[in-house]
C-alpha positions in Angstrom: 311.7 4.9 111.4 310.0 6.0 108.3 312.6 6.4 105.2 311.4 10.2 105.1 313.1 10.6 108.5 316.3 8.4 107.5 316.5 10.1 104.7 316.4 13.5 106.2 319.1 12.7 108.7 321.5 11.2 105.9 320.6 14.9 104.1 322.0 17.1 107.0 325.5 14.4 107.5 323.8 12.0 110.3 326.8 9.2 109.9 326.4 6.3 107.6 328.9 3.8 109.0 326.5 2.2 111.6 327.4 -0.5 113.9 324.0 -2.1 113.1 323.7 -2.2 109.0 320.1 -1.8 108.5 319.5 0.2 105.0 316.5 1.4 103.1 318.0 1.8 99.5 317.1 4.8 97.7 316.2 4.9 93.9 317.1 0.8 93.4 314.2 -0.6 90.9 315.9 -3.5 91.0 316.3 -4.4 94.7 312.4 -2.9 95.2 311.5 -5.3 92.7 313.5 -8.5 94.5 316.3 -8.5 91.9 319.8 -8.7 93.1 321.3 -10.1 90.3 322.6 -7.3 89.0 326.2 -6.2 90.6 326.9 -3.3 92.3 330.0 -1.2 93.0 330.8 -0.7 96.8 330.6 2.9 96.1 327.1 2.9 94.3 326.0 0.5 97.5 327.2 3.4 99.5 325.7 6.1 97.7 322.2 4.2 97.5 321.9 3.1 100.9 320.3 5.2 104.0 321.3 4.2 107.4 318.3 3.5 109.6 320.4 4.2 113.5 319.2 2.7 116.4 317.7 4.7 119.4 321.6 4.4 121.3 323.1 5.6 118.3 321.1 8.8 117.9 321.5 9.4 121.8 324.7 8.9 121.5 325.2 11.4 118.6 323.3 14.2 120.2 326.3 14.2 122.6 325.7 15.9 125.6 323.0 18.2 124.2 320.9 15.5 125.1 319.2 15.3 128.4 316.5 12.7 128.2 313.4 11.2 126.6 309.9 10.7 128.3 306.8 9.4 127.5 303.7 11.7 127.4 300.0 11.8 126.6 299.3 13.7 123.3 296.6 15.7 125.6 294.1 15.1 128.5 291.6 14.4 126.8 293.2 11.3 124.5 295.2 8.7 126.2 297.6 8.1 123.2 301.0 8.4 123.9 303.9 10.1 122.3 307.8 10.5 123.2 309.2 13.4 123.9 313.7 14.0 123.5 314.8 17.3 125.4 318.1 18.8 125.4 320.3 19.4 128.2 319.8 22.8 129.4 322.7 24.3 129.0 323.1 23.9 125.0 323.2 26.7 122.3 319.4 25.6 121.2 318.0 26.7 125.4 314.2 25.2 124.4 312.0 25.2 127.1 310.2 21.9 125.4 312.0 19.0 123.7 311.0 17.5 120.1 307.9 15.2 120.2 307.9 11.8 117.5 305.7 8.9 117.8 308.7 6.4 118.6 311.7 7.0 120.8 314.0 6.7 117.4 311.7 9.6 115.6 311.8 11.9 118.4 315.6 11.5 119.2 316.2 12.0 115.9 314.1 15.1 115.5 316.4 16.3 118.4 319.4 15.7 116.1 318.1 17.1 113.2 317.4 20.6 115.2 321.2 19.9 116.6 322.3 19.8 113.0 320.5 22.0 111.0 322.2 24.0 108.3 
């Protein structure tokens, strides 16, 4: 997942207490540059770091507005593939196509971002 997307999802609430702790951090010179020594309040770790969620963990935050995720050829014509989350039918949104990415994660976390926009 690209930190534009993690970022995006942190912007519209996506939850930051993740299970799995993997983080891009967000305007730190110092930990870009490979320097740690400098400490750190819990708090400013917090406001600094951007949860990257796992594929379960954006399923299981669409709730049951999700219905599944396939795997698709961009078109006929070229055999790369892309994935493809679409919502259960019966939600608010009532797309007739789902929200394409080029990874499971991205697309299911398209999906979440339409869920959640404000």
């Amino acid at each position: 997942m690209t930190y534009e997307l993690a970022k995006k999802l942190k912007d519209a609430g996506f939850p930051q207490e993740l299970e799995r702790r993997i983080h891009y951090r967000e305007n730190c010179e110092e930990c870009m540059n490979g320097n740690y020594e400098k400490p750190m309040s819990l708090e400013l770790l917090d406001e600094l770091d951007i949860a990257i969620p796992t594929l379960s963990e954006l399923i299981e935050a669409c709730g049951n507005k999700f219905r599944r995720l396939t795997l698709h050829s961009k078109n006929k014509k070229h055999p790369n593939l892309i994935w493809q989350a679409s919502p259960n039918q019966h939600n608010s949104l009532n797309w007739k196509q789902g929200v394409r990415g080029d990874t499971p994660e991205e697309a299911v976390a398209e999906l979440w971002l339409k869920f959640n926009k404000k």
